[in-house]
C-alpha positions, 0 to 999 in steps of 0.5 A, spaced: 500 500 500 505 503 501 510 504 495 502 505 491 502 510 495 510 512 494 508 511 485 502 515 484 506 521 488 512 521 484 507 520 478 505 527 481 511 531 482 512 528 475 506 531 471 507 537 476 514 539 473 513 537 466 507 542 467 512 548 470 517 546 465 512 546 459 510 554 462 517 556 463 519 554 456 513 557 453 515 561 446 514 569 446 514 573 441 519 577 440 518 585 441 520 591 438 520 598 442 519 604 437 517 611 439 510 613 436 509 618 430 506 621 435 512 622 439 517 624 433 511 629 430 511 634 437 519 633 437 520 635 430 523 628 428 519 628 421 520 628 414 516 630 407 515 625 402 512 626 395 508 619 395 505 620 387 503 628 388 500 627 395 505 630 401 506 625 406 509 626 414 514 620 415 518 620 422 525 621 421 527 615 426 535 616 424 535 623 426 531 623 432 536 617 434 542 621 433 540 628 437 535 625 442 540 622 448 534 620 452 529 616 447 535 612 447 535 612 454 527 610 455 528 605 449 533 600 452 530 602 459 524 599 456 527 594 452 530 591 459 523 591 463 522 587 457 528 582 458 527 581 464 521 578 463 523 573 458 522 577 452 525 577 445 527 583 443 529 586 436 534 593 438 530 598 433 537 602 433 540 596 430 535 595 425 535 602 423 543 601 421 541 595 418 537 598 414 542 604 412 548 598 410 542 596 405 541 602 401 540 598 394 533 597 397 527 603 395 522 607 397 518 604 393 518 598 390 516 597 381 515 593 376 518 595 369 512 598 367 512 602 373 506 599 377 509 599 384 507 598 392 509 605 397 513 603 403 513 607 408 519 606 414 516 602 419 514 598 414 522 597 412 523 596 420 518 591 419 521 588 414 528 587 417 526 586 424 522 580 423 519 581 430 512 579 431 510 585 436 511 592 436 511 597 441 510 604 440 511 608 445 509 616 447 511 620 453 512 626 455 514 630 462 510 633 466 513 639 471 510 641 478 514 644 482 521 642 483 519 635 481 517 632 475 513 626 473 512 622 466 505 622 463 506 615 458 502 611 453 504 604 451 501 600 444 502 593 443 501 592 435 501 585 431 506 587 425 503 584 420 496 587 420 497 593 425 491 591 429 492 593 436 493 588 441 495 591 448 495 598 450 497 601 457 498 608 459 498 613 466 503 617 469 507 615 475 508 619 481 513 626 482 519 625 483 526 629 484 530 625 479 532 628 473 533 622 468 527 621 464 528 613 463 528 612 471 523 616 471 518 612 465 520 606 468 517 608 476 511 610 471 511 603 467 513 598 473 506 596 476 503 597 469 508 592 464 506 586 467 498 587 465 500 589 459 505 584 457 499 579 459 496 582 453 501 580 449 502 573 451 495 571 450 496 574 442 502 570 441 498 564 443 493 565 438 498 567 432 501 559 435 495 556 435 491 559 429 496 562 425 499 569 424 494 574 419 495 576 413 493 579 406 494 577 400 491 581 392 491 578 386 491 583 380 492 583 373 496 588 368 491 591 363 497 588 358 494 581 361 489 578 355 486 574 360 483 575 367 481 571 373 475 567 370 479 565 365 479 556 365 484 552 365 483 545 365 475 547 366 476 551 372 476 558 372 482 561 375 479 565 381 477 558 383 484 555 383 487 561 387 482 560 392 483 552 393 490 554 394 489 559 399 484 554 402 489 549 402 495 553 404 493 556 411 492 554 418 486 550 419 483 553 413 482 560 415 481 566 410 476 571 408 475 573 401 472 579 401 472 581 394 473 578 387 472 580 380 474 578 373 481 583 375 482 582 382 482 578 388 482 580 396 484 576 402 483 578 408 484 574 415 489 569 412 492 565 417 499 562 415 503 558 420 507 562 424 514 558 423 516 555 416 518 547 416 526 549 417 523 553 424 523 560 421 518 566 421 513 566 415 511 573 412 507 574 407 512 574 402 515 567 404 507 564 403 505 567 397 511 565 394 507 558 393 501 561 389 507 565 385 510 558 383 504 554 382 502 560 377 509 561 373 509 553 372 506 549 367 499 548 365 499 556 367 504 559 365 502 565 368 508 570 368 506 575 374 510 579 379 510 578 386 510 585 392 510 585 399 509 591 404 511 591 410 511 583 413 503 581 412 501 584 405 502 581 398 501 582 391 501 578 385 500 581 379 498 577 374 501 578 365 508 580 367 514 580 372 
């Protein structure tokens, strides 16, 4: 009796440390902490663009970098309350270098007709940082008296749809010091651990029901056939369509909008990592439909752009 006793509790401690160790080797998203657009605007880190005639205010990230000591400052501060915690971290600093050794990639992104996909610089980080979340952080410092305080707001952002996932925001208690990192933590400190539980469960769902993205078909005006041209007695819409159905997780998609010259998906769930391990994003996915229509029997010679990490566009009638 006694050593059936002894069996169902080592059984017990078992079970109980595999459950521990499968929570403490729980996959986190990795993070990227960046200043908000509107945080560069009231700090005057903006440039101008010419974006096909319209005037587009963009943040200047690089500059604000360089001539701002405390967004450094608050950024690692930030970057550290996260580490602590075990989450990885994508440095928005050495993104934005990377980027800056990469000079040969463009603002805007053309085919040899000129038919393109504007990117703006965030949609660039994205694109090198590869991180699953975006934080964007806004702060200011508020005075009263000899002492000062800082007034915050903290936006958790999925990276491929930009839909916002966790949000915190307060402002901490006055205070005699003078550095505006020390000073965002003592605000943040009792506010970070709700909001990361926010980020946590996000993750989650990206784990169990795949990342979103969103995928266009188009058709260059040359292309003498369009989406409800047959091919081996189906039309090519539908072929599309069962390959996307196919293609994602648990077969999770919207098409949202379709005629003979285009196609819109929405809420497409891909897996969140390739079968090497590796972060999918729009473009990696889509590459299987590119690939199914430049081949035999369609033969279809198209053009595939993406923006950002979750956005995909293939032009159909040439490269």
């Amino acid at each position: 009796m006694k050593l059936q006793i002894m069996k169902i509790a080592l059984l017990s401690l078992m079970i109980l440390g595999a459950t521990t160790l499968g929570f403490s080797q729980a996959k986190k998203p990795t993070l990227m902490v960046v200043p908000s657009d509107v945080w560069c605007n009231t700090n005057g880190y903006m440039q101008t663009y010419d974006d096909q005639g319209t005037k587009v205010k963009i943040p200047d990230y690089k500059r604000a970098f360089q001539e701002n000591s405390d967004l450094l400052a608050v950024i690692s501060k930030i970057n550290g309350m996260m580490a602590e915690r075990g989450f990885p971290l994508k440095n928005m600093e050495s993104v934005i270098k990377t980027l800056e050794s990469e000079r040969a990639e463009n603002a805007i992104l053309t085919s040899k007709t000129g038919s393109g996909v504007s990117e703006s610089p965030m949609d660039k980080l994205k694109k090198v940082a590869k991180a699953d979340i975006i934080i964007q952080l806004t702060w200011d410092v508020l005075k009263t008296g000899p002492k000062k305080s800082v007034r915050f707001t903290l936006q958790g952002l999925d990276a491929y749809t930009d839909k916002e996932i966790a949000t915190a925001g307060g402002t901490g208690n006055p205070s005699f010091s003078a550095e505006t990192a020390v000073l965002l933590e003592e605000a943040v400190a009792d506010k970070i651990d709700n909001f990361n539980v926010g980020l946590q469960r996000h993750f989650d769902d990206l784990f169990a029901n795949g990342r979103e993205i969103i995928i266009r078909i188009k058709k260059f005006d040359s292309w003498k056939n369009d989406l409800e041209t047959e091919y081996g007695g189906k039309e090519l819409n539908v072929i599309i369509e069962d390959w996307v159905r196919a293609n994602t997780v648990k077969n999770r998609f919207s098409n949202s909008d379709a005629t003979e010259n285009m196609m819109l998906f929405e809420q497409v769930r891909i897996p969140l990592y390739d079968a090497s391990g590796n972060a999918t994003d729009a473009r990696g996915f889509t590459r299987g439909l590119q690939k199914l229509l430049a081949a035999p029997p369609y033969s279809i010679a198209n053009k595939l752009t993406v923006k950002g990490l979750g956005q995909a566009v293939i032009v159909l009638g040439e490269k």
